[in-house]
N, C-alpha and C positions, 0 to 999 in steps of 0.2 A: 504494500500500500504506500501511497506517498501525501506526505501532508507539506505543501507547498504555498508557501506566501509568494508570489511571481513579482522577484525582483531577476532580471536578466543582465547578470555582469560581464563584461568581455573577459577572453586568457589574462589579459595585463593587466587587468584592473590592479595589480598588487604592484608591481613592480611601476607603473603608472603615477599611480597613489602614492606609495611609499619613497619614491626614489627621486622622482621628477623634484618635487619640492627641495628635499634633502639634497638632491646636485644644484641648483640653482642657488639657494642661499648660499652655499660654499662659493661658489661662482663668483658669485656677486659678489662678496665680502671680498673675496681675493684679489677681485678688479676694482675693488673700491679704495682698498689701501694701496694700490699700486698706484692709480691715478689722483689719488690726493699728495703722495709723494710727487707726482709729477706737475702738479697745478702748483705745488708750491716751488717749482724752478723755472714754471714758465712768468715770463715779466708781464705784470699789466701792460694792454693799449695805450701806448702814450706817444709822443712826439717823439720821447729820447727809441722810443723800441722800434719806430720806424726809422731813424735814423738807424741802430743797430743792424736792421733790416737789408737795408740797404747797402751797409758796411761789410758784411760778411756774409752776399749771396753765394748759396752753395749749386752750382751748377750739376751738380752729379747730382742730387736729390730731384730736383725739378728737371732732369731727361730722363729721370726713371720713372718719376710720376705720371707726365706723359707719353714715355713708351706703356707702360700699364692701363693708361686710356686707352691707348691706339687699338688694343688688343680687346678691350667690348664693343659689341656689337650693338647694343641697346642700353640706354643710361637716361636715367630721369634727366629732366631741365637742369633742376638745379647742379648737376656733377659736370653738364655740359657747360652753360654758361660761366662758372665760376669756375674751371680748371684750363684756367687761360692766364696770358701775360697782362689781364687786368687788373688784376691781383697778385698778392706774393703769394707763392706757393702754402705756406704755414697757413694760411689762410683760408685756403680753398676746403669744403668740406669732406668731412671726415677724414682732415687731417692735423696731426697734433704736432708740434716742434718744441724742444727741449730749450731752455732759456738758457741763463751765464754758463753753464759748465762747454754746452757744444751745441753755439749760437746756429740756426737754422738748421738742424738735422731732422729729418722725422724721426721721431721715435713712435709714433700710433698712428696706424691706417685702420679707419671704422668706419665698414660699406656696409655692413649690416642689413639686409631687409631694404633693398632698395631697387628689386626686380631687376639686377644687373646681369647681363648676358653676356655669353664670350668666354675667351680663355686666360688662363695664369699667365702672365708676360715670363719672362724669366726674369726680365729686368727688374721686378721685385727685390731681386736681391742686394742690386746695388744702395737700397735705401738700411745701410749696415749699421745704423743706430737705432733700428727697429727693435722695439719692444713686445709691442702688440698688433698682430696683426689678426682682423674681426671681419671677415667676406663672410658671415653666413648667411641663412634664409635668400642665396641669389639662384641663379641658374649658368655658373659657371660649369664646367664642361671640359673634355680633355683633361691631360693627365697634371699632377703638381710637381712640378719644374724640378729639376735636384738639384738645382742652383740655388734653394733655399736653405739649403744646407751652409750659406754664408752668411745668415742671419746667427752670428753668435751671441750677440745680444737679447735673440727673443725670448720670450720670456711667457707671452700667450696667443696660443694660435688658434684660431676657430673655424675652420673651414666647411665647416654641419650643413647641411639640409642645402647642398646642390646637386651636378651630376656629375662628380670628377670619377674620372677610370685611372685604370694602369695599376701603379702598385701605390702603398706608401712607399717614399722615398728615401733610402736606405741613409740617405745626407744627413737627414732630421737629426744622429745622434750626433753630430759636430753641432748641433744646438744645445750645446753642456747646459746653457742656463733655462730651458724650458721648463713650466710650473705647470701649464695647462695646456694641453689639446685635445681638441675633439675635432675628429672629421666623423661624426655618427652621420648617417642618411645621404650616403651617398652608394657608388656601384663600384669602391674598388675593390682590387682582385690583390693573388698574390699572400705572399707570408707576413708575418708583422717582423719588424726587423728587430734584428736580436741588440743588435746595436743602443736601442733606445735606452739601454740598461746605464749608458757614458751619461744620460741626463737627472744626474743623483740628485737633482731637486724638483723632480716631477712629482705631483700630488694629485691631479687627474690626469688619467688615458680615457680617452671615451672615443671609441673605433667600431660602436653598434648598429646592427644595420646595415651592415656590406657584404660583398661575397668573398672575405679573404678566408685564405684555407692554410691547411699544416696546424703542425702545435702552437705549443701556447711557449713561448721561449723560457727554458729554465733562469734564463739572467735577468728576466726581468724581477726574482725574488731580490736582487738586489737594490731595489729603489725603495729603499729605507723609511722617505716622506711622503711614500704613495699612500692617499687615503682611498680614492674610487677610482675604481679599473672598472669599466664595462666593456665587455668582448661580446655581450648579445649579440641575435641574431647574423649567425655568421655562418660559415661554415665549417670550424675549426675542428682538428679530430685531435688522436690521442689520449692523452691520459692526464689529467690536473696535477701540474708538478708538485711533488712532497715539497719542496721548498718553498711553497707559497707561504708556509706557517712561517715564514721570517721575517713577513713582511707588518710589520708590528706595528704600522701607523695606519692599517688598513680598517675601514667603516663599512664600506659597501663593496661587493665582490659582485658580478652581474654576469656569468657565464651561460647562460640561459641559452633556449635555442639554436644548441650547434650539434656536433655530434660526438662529443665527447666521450670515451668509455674510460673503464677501471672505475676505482673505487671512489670514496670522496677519502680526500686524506686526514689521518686522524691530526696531523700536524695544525691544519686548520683551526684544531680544538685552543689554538697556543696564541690564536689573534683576538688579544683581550677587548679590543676594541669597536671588535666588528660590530655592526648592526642590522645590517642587511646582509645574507646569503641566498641568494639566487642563483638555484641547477635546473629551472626545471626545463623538459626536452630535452634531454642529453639519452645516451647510452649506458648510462651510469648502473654501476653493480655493485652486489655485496651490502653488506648492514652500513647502518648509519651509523657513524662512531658515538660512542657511550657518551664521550666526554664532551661531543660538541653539545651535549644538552644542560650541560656546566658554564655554558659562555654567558655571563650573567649579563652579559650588555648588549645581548640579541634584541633586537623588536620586530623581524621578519626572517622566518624564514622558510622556503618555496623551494621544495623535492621533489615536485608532481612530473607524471609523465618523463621517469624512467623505469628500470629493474631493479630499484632495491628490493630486499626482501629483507627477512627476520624480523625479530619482536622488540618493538619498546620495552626501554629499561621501564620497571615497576616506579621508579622516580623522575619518571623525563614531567619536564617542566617545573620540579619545586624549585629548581634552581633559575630560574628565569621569571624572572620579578617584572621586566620589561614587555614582554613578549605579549604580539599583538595580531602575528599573523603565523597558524600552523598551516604549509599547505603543503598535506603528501599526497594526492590522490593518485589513481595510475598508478599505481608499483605492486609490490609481492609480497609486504606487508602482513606479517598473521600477531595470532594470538590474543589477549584483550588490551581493550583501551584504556590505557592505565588514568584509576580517578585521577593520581598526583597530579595530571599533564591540567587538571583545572580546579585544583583545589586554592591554588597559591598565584593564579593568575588571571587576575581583576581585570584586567588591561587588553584580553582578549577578545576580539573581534571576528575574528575568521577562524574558523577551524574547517578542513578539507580534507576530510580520511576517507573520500569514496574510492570505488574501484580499487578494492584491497580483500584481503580474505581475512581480515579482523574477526575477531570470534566473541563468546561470552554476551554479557548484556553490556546494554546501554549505559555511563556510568551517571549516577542517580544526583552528582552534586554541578551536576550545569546551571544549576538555575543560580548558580551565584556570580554568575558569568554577568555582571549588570549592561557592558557593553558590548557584550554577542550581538553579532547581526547577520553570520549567515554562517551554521552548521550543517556537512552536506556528510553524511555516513549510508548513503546507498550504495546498492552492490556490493556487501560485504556477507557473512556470513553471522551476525548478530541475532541475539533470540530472545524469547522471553521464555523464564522459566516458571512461571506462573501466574495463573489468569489475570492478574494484575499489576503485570509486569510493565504497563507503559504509564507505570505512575511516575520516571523518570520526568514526563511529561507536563507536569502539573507544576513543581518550581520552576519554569521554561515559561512561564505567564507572567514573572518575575521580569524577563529579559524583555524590556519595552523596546528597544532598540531590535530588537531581531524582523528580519526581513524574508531571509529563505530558510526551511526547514526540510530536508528532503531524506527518508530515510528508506527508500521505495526497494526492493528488491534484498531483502533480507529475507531473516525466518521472523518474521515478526508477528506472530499469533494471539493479539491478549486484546484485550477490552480495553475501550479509549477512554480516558478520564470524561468527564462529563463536559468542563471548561474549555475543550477541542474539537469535540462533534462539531461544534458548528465552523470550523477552522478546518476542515478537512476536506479538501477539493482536487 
């Protein structure tokens, strides 16, 4: 039988939810104290700055800037009319120039969201005081230059949501001082270069949403200040390097949707920091490690739709004070559903153990779950062992927040509380 509240969430909803927020704020914070250090070295508009202006025109800056025009095809008014010799280059939009230290250099190209077409110039690279460079949400195209590999200055690259091909560019790792890139939502191919490991002050890789293949490079456990790695939707194979547990300033791990096999590694148990782990879609096999149910500073995490199997420890979850999202479903899972997993966790929201061979009854202390909103235990092997056995049911009236309830294809034999009958569709 199925008792269904019809709320219809997508695959991502979790990773969506949980993670988009959680990368953005870092994001931002990260560009925000970089660019108030920078506002504080650029000079006010004044008489004496165009005088400076004109004192130390940098002709190598402004023929790169307009070799990098040359090469779009389509560009709003304003990037048209104002990237001319009507103005000084510093000037022209979204672009930023460094003040007393190294008088007209760019140091920030910000194209951002401005329906821009065409390709990477290579000439890009010539602007060698470049800190930040921001072309996402456009429709550039073709491959990224490896001439940007002489960008040793930069510091944040966002190249997301166009349609660049070919590989990442193996140069990237001569950008020793890189903090953040993403090139997620685009169509490239190829391996991730192992090389990136020379950029020991990287704290996002975010490379989601491409078609690149091969492993996952063992060198990259060497990025010491990595907080979020996302490698989603890819097509990466192999096996989760045991060396990822060294990566000790890591928060979100996003491996999801590739084809990865072997085990998850217990070493993972050793990232005290994590808070998001995400595998689901993978090839993955073998039990869940004991101890990653010890990670007391988890708030997600999503093991759906691989081959685990084996049984919950009798204690998974007392140890997880934070945790807000279980989702195993799809896997090979048996045994019962241990009460601990929600005795001691207020804070959870999702729980997703269908499509599993779980066993035993229901366990009877859900309803203290106050911000449950979607428990889905269908397709398992669950029973009632006495005609009143779905009184589990009745502290679940507790849970006001609850949305979907789906318990359909069990052994579920017993008599319905009276306060459900009419909740039963």
């Amino acid at each position: 039988m199925a008792i269904t509240i019809p709320i219809i969430l997508g695959e991502d909803f979790f990773s969506m939810a949980q993670l988009q927020s959680v990368f953005l704020v870092f994001t931002t914070l990260i560009l925000q104290i970089s660019f108030d250090h920078v506002s504080s070295l650029i000079s006010p508009t004044s008489t004496s700055t165009i005088t400076t202006l004109s004192k130390h025109n940098n002709v190598t800056d402004r023929q790169a800037l307009l070799a990098f025009k040359a090469a779009i095809s389509a560009a709003p008014r304003e990037l048209v009319a104002f990237w001319n010799d009507s103005t000084h280059f510093c000037q022209w939009l979204g672009v930023t120039c460094s003040g007393r230290w190294h008088p007209q250099r760019v140091i920030s190209l910000n194209l951002s969201s401005l329906d821009l077409s065409g390709f990477m110039s290579p000439a890009i690279a010539n602007l060698t005081f470049l800190r930040m460079l921001d072309l996402s949400n456009n429709q550039f195209h073709g491959p990224i230059p490896q001439e940007i590999g002489r960008l040793s200055r930069l510091q944040h690259l966002n190249l997301s949501l166009n349609s660049l091909d070919g590989g990442i560019p193996v140069t990237l790792s001569q950008c020793s001082k890189l903090k953040v890139i993403s090139l997620t939502d685009n169509i490239l191919q190829g391996e991730l270069p192992p090389g990136l490991c020379n950029c020991v002050d990287l704290q996002i890789i975010n490379f989601k949403n491409n078609s690149l293949t091969g492993s996952i490079p063992p060198s990259f456990t060497n990025l010491s200040s990595l907080s979020f790695l996302f490698l989603n939707r890819n097509q990466l194979s192999g096996e989760i390097p045991p060396t990822m547990g060294n990566l000790h300033s890591l928060t979100t791990l996003d491996l999801s949707k590739n084809k990865l096999s072997g085990g998850i590694p217990s070493s993972l148990c050793k990232l005290s920091k994590l808070v998001q782990l995400i595998l689901f879609t993978n090839n993955l096999s073998g039990t869940i490690p004991t101890s990653l149910w010890n990670l007391s500073s988890l708030i997600g995490l999503d093991l759906a739709s691989n081959n685990l199997s084996g049984m919950l420890p009798p204690n998974a979850g007392q140890a997880l004070p934070l945790i807000e999202n279980i989702i195993l479903f799809e896997n090979q899972l048996h045994g019962p559903i241990p009460m601990s997993m929600f005795s001691n966790s207020s804070p959870l929201k999702y729980i997703e153990l269908a499509t599993n061979r779980f066993s035993g009854t229901v366990p009877t202390n859900l309803g203290s779950l106050q911000n449950l909103r979607i428990l889905t235990l269908f397709q398992n092997q669950l029973e009632c062992r006495e005609p009143d056995g779905f009184n589990f049911l009745t502290p679940l009236i507790n849970c006001t927040k609850l949305e979907v309830l789906q318990l359909d294809e069990n052994n579920l034999e017993c008599r319905l509380p009276n306060c459900w009958k009419e909740r039963v569709y």
